[in-house]
Every structure is written in structure tokens, then in C-alpha cells.
C-alpha positions as CSV (number, residue, x, y, z in Angstrom):
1,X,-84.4,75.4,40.3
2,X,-81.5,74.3,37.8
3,X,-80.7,70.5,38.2
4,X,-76.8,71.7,39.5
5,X,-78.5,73.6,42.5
6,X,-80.5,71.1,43.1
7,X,-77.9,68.8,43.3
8,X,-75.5,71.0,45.5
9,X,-78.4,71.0,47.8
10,X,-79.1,67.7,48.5
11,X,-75.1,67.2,48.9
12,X,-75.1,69.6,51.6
13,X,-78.2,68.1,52.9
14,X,-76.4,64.3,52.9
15,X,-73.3,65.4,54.6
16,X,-75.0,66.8,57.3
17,X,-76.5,63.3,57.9
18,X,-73.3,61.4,58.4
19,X,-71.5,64.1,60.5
20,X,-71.7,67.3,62.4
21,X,-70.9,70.2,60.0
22,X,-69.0,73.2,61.0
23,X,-69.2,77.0,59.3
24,X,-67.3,80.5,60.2
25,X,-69.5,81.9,63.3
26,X,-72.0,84.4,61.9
27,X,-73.9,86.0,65.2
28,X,-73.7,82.9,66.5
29,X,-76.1,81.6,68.7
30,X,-74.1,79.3,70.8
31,X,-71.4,82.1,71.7
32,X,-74.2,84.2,73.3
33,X,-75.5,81.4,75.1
34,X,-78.2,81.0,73.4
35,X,-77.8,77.3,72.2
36,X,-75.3,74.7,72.7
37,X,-72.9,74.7,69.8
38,X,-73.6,71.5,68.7
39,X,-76.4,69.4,69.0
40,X,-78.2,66.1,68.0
41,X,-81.6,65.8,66.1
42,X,-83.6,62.4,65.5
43,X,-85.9,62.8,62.6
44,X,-87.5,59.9,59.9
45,X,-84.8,58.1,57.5
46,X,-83.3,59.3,54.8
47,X,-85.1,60.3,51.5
48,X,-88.2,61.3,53.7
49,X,-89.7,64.7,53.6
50,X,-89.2,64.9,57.4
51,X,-85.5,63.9,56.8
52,X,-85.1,66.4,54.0
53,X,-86.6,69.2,56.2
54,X,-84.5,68.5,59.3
55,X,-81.4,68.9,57.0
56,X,-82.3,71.8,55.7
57,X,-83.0,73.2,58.9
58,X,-79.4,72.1,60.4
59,X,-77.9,73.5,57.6
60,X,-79.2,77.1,58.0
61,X,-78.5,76.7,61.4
62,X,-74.6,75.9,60.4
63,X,-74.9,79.0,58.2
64,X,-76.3,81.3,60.5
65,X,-74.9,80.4,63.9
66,X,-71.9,78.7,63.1
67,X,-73.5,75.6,65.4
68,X,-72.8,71.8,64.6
69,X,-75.7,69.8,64.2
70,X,-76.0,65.8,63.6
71,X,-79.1,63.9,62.5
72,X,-80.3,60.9,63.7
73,X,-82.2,59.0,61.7
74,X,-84.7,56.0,62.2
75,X,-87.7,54.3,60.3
76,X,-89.5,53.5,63.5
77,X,-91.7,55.7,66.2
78,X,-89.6,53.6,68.6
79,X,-86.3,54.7,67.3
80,X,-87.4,58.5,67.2
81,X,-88.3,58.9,70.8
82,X,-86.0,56.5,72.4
83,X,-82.7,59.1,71.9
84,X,-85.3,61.8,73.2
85,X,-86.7,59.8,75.8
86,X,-83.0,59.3,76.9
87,X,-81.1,62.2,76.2
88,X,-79.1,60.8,73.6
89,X,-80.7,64.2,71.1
90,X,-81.9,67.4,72.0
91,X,-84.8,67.1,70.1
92,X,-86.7,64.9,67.0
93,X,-88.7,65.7,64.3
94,X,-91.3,63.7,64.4
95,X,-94.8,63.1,63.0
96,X,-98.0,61.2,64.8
97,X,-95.8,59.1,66.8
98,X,-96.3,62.2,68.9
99,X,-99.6,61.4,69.5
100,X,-99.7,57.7,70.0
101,X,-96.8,58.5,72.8
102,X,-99.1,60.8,74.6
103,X,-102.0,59.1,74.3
104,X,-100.6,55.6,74.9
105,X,-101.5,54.0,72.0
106,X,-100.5,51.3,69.9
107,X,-96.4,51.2,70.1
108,X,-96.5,53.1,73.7
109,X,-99.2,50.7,75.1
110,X,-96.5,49.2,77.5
111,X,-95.2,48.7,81.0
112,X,-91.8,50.4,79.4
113,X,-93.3,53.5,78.0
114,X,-97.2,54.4,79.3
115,X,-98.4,58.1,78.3
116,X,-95.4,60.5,77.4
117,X,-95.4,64.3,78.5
118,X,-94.4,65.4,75.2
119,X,-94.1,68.9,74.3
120,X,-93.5,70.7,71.1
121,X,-91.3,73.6,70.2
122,X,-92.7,74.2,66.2
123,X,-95.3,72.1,64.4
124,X,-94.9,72.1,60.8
125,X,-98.3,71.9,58.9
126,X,-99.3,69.7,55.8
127,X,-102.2,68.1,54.5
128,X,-104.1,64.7,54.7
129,X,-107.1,63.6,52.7
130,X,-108.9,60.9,51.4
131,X,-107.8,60.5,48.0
132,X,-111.2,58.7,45.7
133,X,-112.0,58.5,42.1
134,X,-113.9,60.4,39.4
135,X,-115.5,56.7,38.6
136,X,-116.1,56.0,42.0
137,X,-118.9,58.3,42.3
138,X,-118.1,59.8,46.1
139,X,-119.0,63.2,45.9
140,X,-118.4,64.1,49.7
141,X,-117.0,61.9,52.4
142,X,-120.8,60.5,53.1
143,X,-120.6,58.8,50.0
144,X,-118.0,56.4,50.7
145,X,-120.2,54.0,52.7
146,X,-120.6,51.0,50.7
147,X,-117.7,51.3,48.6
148,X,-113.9,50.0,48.7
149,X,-111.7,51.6,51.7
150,X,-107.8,50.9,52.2
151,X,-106.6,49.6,55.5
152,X,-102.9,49.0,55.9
153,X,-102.0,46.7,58.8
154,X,-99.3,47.4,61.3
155,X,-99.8,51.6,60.4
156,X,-102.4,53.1,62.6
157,X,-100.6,56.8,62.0
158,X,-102.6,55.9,58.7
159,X,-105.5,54.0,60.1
160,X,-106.1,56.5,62.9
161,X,-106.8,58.7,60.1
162,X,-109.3,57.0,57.9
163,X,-110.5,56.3,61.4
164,X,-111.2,60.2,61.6
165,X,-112.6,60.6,58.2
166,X,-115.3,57.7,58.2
167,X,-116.6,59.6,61.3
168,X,-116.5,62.7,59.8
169,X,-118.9,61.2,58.0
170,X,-120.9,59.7,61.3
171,X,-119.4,56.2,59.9
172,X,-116.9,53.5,60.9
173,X,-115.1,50.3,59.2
174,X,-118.8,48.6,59.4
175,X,-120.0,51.1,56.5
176,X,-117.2,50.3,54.2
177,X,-116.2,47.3,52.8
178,X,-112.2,47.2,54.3
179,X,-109.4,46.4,51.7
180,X,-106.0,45.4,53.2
181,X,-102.8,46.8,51.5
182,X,-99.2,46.0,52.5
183,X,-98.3,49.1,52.5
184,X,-99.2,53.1,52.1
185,X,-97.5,53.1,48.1
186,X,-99.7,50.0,47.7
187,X,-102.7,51.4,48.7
188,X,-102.0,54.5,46.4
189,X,-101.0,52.5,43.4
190,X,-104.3,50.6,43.7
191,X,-106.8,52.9,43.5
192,X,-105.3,53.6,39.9
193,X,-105.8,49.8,39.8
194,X,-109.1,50.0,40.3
195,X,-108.4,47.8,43.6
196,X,-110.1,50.2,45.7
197,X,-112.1,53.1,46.1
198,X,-110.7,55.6,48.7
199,X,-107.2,55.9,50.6
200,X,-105.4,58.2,52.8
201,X,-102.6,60.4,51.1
202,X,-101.1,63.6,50.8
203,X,-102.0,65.8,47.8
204,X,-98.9,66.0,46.6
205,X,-97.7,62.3,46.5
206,X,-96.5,61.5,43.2
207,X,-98.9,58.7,42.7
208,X,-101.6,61.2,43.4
209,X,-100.4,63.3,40.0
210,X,-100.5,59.5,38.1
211,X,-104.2,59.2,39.1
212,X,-105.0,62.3,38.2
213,X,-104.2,61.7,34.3
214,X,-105.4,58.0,34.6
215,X,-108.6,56.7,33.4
216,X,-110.3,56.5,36.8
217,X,-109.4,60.3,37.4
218,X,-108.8,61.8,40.6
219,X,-111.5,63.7,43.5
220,X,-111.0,64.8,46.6
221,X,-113.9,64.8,49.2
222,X,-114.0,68.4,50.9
223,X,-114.1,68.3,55.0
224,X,-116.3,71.7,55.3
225,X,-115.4,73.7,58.3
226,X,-118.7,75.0,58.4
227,X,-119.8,71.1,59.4
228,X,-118.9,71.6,63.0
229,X,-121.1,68.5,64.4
230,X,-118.4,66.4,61.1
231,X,-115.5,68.0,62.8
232,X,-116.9,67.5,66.3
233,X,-116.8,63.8,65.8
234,X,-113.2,63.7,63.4
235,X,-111.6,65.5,66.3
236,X,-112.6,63.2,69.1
237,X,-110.5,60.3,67.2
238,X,-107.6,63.1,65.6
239,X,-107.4,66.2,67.7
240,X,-104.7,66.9,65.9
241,X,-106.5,67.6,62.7
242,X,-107.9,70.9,61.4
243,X,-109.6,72.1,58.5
244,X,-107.3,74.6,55.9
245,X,-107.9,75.2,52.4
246,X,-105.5,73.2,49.9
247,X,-104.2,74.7,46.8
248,X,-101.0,72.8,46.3
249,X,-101.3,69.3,45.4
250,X,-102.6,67.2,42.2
251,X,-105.6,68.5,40.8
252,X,-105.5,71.8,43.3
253,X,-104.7,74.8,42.6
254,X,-105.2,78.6,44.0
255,X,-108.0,78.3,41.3
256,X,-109.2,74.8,42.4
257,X,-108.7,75.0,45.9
258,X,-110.3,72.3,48.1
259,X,-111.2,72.2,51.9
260,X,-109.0,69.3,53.7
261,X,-107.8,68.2,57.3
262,X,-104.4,69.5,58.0
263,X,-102.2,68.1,60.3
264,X,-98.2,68.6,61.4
265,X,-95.1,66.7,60.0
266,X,-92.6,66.8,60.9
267,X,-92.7,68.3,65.2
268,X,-89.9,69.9,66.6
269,X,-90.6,67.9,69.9
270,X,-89.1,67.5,73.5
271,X,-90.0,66.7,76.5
272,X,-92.2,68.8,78.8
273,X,-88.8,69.0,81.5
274,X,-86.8,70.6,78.7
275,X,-85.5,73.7,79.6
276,X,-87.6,76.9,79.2
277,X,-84.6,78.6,78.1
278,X,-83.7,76.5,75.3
279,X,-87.1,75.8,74.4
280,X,-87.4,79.7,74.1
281,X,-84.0,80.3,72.5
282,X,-84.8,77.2,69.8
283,X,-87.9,78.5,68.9
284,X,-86.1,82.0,68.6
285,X,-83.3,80.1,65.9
286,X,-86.0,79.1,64.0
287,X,-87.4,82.3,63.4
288,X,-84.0,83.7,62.8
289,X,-83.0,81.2,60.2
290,X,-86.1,81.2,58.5
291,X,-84.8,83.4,55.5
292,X,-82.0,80.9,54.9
293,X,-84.1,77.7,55.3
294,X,-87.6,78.9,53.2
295,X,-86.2,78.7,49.7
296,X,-84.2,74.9,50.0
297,X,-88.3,73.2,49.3
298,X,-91.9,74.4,48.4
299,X,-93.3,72.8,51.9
300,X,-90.8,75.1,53.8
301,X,-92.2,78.4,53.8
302,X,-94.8,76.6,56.2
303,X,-92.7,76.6,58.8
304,X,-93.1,80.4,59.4
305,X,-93.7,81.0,63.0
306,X,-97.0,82.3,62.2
307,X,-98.2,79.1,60.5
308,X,-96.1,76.5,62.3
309,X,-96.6,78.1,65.8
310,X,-100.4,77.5,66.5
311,X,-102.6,74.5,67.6
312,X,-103.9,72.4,66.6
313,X,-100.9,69.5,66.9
314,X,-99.9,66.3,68.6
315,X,-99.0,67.7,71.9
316,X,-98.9,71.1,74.0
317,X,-96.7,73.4,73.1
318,X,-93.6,74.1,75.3
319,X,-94.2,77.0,77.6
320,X,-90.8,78.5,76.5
321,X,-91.9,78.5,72.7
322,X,-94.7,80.0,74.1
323,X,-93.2,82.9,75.6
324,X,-91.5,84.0,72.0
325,X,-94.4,83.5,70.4
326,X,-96.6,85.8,72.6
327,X,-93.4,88.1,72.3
328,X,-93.8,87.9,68.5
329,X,-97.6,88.2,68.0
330,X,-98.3,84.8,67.1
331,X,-99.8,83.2,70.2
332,X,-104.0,83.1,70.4
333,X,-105.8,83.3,73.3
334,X,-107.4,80.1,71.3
335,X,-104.4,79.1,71.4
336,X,-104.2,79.0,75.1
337,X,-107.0,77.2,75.5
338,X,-106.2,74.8,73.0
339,X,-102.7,74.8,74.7
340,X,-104.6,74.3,78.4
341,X,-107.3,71.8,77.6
342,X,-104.3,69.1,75.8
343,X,-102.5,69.3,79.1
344,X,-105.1,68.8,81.3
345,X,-106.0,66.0,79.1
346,X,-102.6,64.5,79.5
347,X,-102.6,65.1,82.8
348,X,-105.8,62.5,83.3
349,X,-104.0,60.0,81.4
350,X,-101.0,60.4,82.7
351,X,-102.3,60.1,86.6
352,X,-104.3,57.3,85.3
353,X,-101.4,55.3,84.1
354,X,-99.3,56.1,87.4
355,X,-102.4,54.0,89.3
356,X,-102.7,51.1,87.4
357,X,-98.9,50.8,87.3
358,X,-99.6,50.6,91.3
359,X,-101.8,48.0,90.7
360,X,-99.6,44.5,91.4
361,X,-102.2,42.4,89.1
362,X,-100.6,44.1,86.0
363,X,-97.3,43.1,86.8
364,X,-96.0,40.3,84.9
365,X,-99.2,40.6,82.6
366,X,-98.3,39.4,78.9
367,X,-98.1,42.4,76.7
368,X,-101.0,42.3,75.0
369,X,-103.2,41.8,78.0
370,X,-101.5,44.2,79.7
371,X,-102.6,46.8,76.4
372,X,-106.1,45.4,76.7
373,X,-106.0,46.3,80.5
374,X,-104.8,50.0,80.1
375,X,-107.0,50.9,76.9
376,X,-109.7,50.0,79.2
377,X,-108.7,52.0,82.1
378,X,-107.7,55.2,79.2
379,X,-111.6,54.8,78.1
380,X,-112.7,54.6,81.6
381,X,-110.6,58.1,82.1
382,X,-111.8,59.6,79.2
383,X,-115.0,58.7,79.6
384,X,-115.5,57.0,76.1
């Protein structure tokens, strides 16, 4: 793409960040009553891919339907669901925060927020890998015990992962030796260093090109999907992770492609009281705009109903995205039991939250004895 396309883009793509942007009514969803004619979208801050995808996304929208869409951006998990949580949007696009709320973990491990019935409308698939080093000798994801691991503090959407990939390998943070980072572009910078030995990163992060040309090289571990007893044990930390063959990224190709964990960012995500309607009719504008929004990046052909529809993911999917994608072919029966088994799982957690909530020797409990209280009662649930 010329530079002055580019550029026109990402103008576009700013504006609608400030303000809600009008266009001349095509078939316009919200005069069909399909939509509301204007709505509000929280999604990660500006100059992140989730940002740059939402924006694209409200901008077809504005060319296709005429609508009015604002963003809503925020560089916390907290700031993402809170406007969902309380109305403020009618949807976020968000990324493992999704999880953590349902779950109850780490940022939603308190009186105010507890397991969140969390829904999502699309799921928007990339990858995640542990990024080593030709000289570091790991070969497959086995071979990393013993040898330098990256640990960021204060980001367990991060953590949770490595967390997932060491048992992959039937190993934890006792087979490593842990190496602290202040942040992700830290962690990725050293292993060009030679500071460390393995990270987490997406395949296409330009630091990831940098190592490849460096003098340490670049290798990514595969994740086999034929190892079901590796996935067995990756899934039971990251549910949300499946196994999809790369061949985008540095040092993959459609030649070279590599077997890796995929997960979904950004989530088209509401809650599970949204209305079936809109859910249905969102999901439906998606599909609709698709032809407008594919071109604008080379990680938005993804969102294709028939890729960004399906399980696995943070959450359920809403029943009313459901429905159009059974209408449209996409929907699995594996889906529905994927779909079926994450609720009922919510479900126990949720209930189990509701009782100790009841219980009148939490209350007033400081919060971080009050996490240490419901992380027990969650394992009791689950059974871990």
C-alpha cells in the first residue's frame, strides 16, 4: 500500500477515535431496526492492534450503514469492562481480560467484581508462542527446562500463558530458572541480549523480525496437535488456546509454517443479558461489512465469520450470534459443546461466588485475604 493510502487510513481511523463520525445512509442498518444508529465501543488505547482493528471496523460500519460509532479507549482490563459492566458502551473489544473476568482472577478477584457472565459476539484469532533462540539449543518446548524464562510482573495475560506452555511441556516455574522483565518489549528485546532464553510474543512483533537477523537467530518451539495428553494439560490453565498452523510471522512462511497456540484479540464482548436481537443483528453487520473492513490490515481477513466465529475463546458465545451463525453454516456441533461445557463451567463459579458472598466472615476481609479466600473456594469448585 502507497505511503498516501496508508496515511489517509490511519486519519480516518484517528478521527473516529475523538468523535462519532457520520456518512450518507447506505442500506442502513439502523433505519431497519437493526442497530441503534449510533453506538459506543471500548477497546485497548491508541496505536494498539486492538485499537487499530476496532477503528477500522467503525469505519466500515459508518460506510455501510450510515451509523455513528465512538471508541472508547483504555490501557487497563479495569477500564475496558467497567463502561460494559455499566452500560456506558454497547460492547468492547477486548483481549484475555475476558477470561480473568470470568474466571475471577487476578484484577476481578474482588468483593466489587467476582466471576463476570461474559459473552462474546466475534472472536478474532491470532497467534502466541514462545519465542527461543537458534543458540539456545530448545528444540521443542521440553527443552526449555533448565534454561532462562521471562516473567513480567503485574501481567498475568502474559504469565498465564507461559504458565500454559511450561505445562505443555508437563513443567512449571520450578523447571526454569525465572527471569523478571519490566515489561513485554523488555522481555523481547532481551532475548536478542542474550538476557534470556525464551519469552512469550506474537510472531509478528517487530522485535521478533530483529532476532531473526541477529546473531542468536530466531526458533520457534512447535505445540503438535497430535500431543493431546501436551494440550490436555495447556488447556486446563488456557482454555482459550488452540493449536493452528502459523505461516505469517518472522521466520514463517506458507513454506515454513510452524504449529502454535492460537488464541483471540481482540473480542467483540457483552454481557450474557445483552439482547438476542442485537447480539444477532451485530454479528449480522459484521458479516455484512466484511468486504469494506478486510483490506484496511493483513490481520483482518481473520475476522471472517468462518474463522472468528468458532471456539475456542475467552467466554461463550452469545446465543444471538449463535443463531446467525447456524443460519450461515458456521456453527459446529463441536462448537456447541464447546459453547455448553464453558457455561456450565461459569455457572459453578458463578453459584460458588454467590455463596461465599453470603458468607458474613468475608465481609470487611482485606483484599488480598479476601482473593486468597475465593481462589480457595474457585479450586475447591473446580476441583483442582
Amino acid at each position: 500500500m502507497a505511503s498516501s493510502a496508508r496515511g489517509k487510513i490511519w486519519l480516518a481511523v484517528a478521527a473516529l477515535a475523538i468523535t462519532a463520525v457520520c456518512a450518507a445512509p447506505g442500506a442502513l442498518a439502523a433505519d431497519k431496526g437493526v442497530l441503534p444508529g449510533t453506538m459506543v465501543w471500548s477497546c485497548y488505547d491508541v496505536g494498539a492492534s486492538g485499537y487499530m482493528q476496532a477503528s477500522a471496523i467503525a469505519d466500515a460500519f459508518v460506510k455501510k450503514f450510515g451509523m455513528k460509532i465512538r471508541l472508547l479507549p483504555s490501557g487497563t482490563s479495569i477500564g475496558r469492562i467497567m463502561p460494559l459492566a455499566s452500560g456506558r458502551v454497547a460492547c468492547g473489544f477486548l483481549a484475555n481480560e475476558v477470561y480473568f473476568a470470568v474466571e475471577g482472577l487476578y484484577d476481578f478477584a474482588t468483593p466489587q467484581w467476582g466471576p463476570q457472565d461474559l459473552r462474546l459476539i466475534l472472536a478474532h484469532p491470532g497467534n502466541i508462542a514462545m519465542a527461543t533462540t537458534k543458540d539456545s539449543g530448545i528444540k521443542s518446548v521440553k527443552d526449555v527446562k533448565g534454561k532462562r524464562v521471562s516473567y513480567i510482573p503485574g501481567a498475568p495475560t502474559l504469565n498465564v500463558k507461559m504458565d500454559a506452555f511450561l505445562a505443555f511441556a508437563g513443567l512449571t516455574w520450578k523447571d526454569v530458572q525465572k527471569v523478571e522483565f519490566p515489561s513485554y518489549g523488555a522481555a523481547c528485546k532481551a532475548l536478542i541480549q542474550g538476557k534470556t532464553d525464551a519469552s512469550v510474543v506474537s510472531t509478528s512483533a517487530a522485535t521478533m523480525y530483529e532476532l531473526e537477523t541477529s546473531a542468536r537467530g530466531l526458533y520457534w518451539p512447535p505445540f503438535p496437535p497430535e500431543d493431546k495428553a501436551a494440550w490436555k494439560r495447556m488447556n486446563k490453565i488456557a482454555p482459550f488456546l488452540g493449536p493452528a498452523q502459523e505461516t505469517i510471522g518472522a521466520g514463517i512462511s506458507k513454506q515454513h509454517p510452524v504449529w502454535l497456540p492460537e488464541y483471540r484479540y481482540p473480542m467483540i464482548t457483552v454481557y450474557a443479558k445483552a439482547d438476542d436481537k442485537w447480539a444477532y443483528n451485530m454479528t449480522k453487520a459484521m458479516d455484512e461489512a466484511f468486504g469494506i473492513y478486510q483490506g484496511t490490515h493483513k490481520v483482518m481477513p481473520l475476522w471472517a465469520i468462518k474463522k472468528s466465529g468458532l471456539p475456542p475463546a475467552d467466554a461463550p458465545f452469545h446465543a444471538g450470534a449463535v443463531r446467525y451463525l447456524k443460519e450461515k453454516g458456521v456453527w459446529t456441533a463441536e462448537a456447541e459443546a464447546w459453547n455448553n461445557e464453558r457455561i456450565t463451567h461459569m455457572k459453578k463459579l458463578q453459584q460458588a461466588w454467590k455463596k461465599l458472598m453470603q458468607d458474613k466472615k468475608v465481609k470487611g476481609l482485606p483484599e488480598k485475604e479476601f482473593a486468597v479466600r475465593w481462589l480457595k473456594v474457585r479450586a475447591q469448585t473446580l476441583g483442582d
